[in-house]
C-alpha positions in Angstrom: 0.0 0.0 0.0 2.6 2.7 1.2 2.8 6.1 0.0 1.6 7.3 -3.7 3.1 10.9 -2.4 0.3 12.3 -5.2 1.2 15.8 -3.7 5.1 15.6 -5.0 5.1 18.7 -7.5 6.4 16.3 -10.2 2.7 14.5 -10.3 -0.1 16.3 -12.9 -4.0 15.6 -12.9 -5.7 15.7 -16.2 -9.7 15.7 -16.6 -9.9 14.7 -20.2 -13.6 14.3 -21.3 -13.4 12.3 -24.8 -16.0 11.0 -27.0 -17.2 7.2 -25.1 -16.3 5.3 -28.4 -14.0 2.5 -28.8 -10.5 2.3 -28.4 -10.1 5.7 -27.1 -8.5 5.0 -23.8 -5.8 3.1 -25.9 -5.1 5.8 -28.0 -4.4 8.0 -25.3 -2.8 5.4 -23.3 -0.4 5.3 -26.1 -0.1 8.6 -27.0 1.5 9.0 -23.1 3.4 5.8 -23.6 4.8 6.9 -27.2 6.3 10.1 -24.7 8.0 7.9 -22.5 5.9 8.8 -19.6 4.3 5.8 -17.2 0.2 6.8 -16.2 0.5 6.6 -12.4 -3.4 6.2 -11.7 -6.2 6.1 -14.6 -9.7 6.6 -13.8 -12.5 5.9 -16.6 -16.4 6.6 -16.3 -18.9 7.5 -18.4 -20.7 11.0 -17.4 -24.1 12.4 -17.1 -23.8 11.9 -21.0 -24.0 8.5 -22.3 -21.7 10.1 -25.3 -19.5 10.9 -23.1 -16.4 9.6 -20.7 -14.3 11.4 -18.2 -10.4 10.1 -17.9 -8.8 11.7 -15.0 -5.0 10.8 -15.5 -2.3 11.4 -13.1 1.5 11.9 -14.6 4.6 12.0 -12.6 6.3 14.0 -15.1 7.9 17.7 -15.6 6.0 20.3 -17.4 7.7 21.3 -19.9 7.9 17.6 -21.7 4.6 17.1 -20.6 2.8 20.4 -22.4 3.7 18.5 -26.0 1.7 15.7 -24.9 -1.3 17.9 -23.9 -1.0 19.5 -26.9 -1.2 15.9 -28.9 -4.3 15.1 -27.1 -6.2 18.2 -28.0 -5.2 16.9 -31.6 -7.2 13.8 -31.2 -10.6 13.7 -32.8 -12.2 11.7 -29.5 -10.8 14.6 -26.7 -13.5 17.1 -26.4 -11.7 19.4 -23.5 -8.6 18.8 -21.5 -8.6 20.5 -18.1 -5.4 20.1 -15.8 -5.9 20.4 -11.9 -3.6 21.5 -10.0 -2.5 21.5 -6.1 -5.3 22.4 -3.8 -8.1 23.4 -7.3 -9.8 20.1 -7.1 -11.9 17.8 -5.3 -9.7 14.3 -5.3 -11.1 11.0 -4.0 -9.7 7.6 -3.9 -11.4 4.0 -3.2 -10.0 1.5 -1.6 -11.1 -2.5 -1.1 -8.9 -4.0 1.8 -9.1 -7.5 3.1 -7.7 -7.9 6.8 -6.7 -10.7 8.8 -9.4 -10.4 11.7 -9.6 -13.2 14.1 -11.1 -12.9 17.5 -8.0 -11.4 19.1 -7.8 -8.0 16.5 -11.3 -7.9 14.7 -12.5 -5.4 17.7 -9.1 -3.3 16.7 -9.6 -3.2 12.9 -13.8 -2.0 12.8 -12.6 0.4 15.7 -10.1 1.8 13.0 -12.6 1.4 9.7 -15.3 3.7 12.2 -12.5 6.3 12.7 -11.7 6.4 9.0 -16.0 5.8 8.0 -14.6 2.7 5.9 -17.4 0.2 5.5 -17.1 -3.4 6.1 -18.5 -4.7 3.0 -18.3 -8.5 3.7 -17.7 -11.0 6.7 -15.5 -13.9 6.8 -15.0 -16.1 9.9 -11.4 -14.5 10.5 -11.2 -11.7 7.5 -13.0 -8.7 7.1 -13.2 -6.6 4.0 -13.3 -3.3 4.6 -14.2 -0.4 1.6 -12.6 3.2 2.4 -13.1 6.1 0.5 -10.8 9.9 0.7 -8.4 12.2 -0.5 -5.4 9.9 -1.5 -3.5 10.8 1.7 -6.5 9.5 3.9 -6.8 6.2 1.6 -3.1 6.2 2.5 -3.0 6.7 6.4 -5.4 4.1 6.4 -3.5 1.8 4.5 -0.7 1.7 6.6 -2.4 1.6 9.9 -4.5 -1.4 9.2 -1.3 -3.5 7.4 0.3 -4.4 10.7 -3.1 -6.3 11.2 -2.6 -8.5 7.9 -3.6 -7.7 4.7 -4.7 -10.6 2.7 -5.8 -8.6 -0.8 -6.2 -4.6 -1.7 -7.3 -2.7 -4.7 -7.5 1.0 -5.1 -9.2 3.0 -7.7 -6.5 5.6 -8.3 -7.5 8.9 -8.0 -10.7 10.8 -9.5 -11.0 14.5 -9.1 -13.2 17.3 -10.8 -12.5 21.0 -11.0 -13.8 23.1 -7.4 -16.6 25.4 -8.3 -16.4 28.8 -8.0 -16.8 29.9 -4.7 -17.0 33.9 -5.6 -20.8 36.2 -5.0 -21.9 37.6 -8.2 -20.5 40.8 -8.4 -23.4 42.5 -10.2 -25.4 44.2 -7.3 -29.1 44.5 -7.3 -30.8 48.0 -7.2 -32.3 48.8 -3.8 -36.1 49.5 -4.3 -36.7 53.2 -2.7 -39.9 53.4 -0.5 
């Protein structure tokens, strides 16, 4: 499990919303792989479009390599808009599925630390648990390493999805006061 570090300044976070056609994803896979640069986390989902999929792809990479393969993915025909976030601009979550070792002696100790994390224990075995957790990659992290001293028999995580924050500012345009 460790560290991913996603906040190293070397990582980028690309929303890419393409056209939900076939073979896209390995276009763009290849595109980055063509580049010499290895994905670190790929998320793919359709949005409230059926036409449509959002990528969000993280890059370990420095910019100024990287730029020419943004600019190669505006040039596909399936990539309707590319928006990068940066540090602290988006809202980032991560899944994780985590099978424990929980016998009699530490199953008391691994729900206390799923309830102080609000994971879920999604299934039951008669000395595993499997636990779901859900958070910013750092919490999916911390997590993570708490709960491996307790045995971890299987784990998958999602990689990272994130979507641009909103705007936060009022409207600037003032109304006119009605006089009495």
């Amino acid at each position: 499990m460790g560290q991913n570090n996603y906040s190293n300044p070397g990582y980028h976070i690309y929303s890419v919303l393409v056209e939900n056609k076939f073979g896209v994803l390995t276009r763009i896979a290849a595109l980055f792989a063509r580049r010499g640069f290895n994905i670190y986390s790929l998320a793919v989902s359709p949005t409230e479009d059926e036409n449509f999929s959002r990528m969000t792809i993280v890059v370990n990479a420095d910019s100024t390599p990287l730029e020419q393969v943004v600019k190669q993915l505006h040039k596909l025909i399936p990539v309707i808009k590319i928006t990068e976030i940066g540090t602290g601009q988006g809202v980032e979550r991560e899944l994780m599925l985590v099978t424990i070792d929980a016998d009699s002696n530490n199953r008391g100790m691994v729900t206390e630390l799923a309830a102080i994390f609000e994971a879920s224990i999604v299934d039951v075995g008669h000395d595993t648990l499997t636990l779901m957790m859900t958070g910013t990659p750092d919490q999916v992290d911390a997590f993570g390493d708490l709960v491996r001293p307790h045995g971890v028999v299987a784990v998958q995580r999602t990689g990272r999805i994130a979507l641009p924050k909103l705007a936060r500012e009022a409207p600037t345009k003032m109304r006119p006061v009605k006089s009495a």
